[in-house]
N, C-alpha and C positions, 0 to 999 in steps of 0.2 A: 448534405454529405453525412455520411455514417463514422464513426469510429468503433475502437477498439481500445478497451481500457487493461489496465493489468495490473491485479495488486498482489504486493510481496511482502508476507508479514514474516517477518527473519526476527533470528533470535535478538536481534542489540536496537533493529528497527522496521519502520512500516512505512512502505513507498508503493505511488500508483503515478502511471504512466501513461499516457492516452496516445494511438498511434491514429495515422491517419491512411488511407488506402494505399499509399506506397508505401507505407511502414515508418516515415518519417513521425520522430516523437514532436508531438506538439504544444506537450502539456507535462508535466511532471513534479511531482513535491516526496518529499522524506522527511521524516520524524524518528528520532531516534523513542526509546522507550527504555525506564528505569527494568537494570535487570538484579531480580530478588534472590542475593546466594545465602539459602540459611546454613548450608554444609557444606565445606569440600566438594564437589563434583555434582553440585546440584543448582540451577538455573531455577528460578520460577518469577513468571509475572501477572500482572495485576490484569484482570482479563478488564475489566470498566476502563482503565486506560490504554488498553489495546485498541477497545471499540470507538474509544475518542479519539485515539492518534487516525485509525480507519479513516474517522468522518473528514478530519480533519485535512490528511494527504485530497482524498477524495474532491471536496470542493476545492482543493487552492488549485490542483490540478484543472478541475473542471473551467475554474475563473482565469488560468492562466490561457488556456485552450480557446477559449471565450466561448465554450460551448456548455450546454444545457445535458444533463442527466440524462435525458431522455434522445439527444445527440447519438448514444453509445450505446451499437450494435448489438456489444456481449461486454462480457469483463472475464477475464482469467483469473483462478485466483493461486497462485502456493503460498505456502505455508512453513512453519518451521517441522524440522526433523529430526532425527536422531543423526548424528556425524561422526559416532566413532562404531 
């Protein structure tokens, strides 16, 4: 069987989701992530613990699912954005 992954890297945290042919999620992990305010109205983070929080969500997902990397179809991916 094939899946579908999905990662969400949001501004406070990083989550990936693995769904299966009926859409049922079978797999799923979140990581929050340190967020860096040097000013007033300004957000910034650490992009190396971005890419570890990634691997991170990604395997506990994959381990919960009990499926193999190579399991998954495609992967979606968003990202953070501008919100105001």
């Amino acid at each position: 069987m094939r899946y579908i992954g999905s990662l969400d890297q949001g501004t406070s945290s990083t989550r990936f989701m693995i769904f299966d042919h009926a859409g049922k999620v079978v797999g799923q992990h979140q990581v929050e992530h340190r967020q860096i305010l040097p000013q007033a109205g300004w957000v910034e983070h650490d992009a190396s613990e971005i890419w570890e929080r990634t691997q991170e969500v990604i395997s506990a997902a994959l381990r919960q699912a009990d499926i193999l990397g190579s399991d998954l179809a495609a992967v979606g991916i968003t990202n953070q954005r501008e919100t105001t």
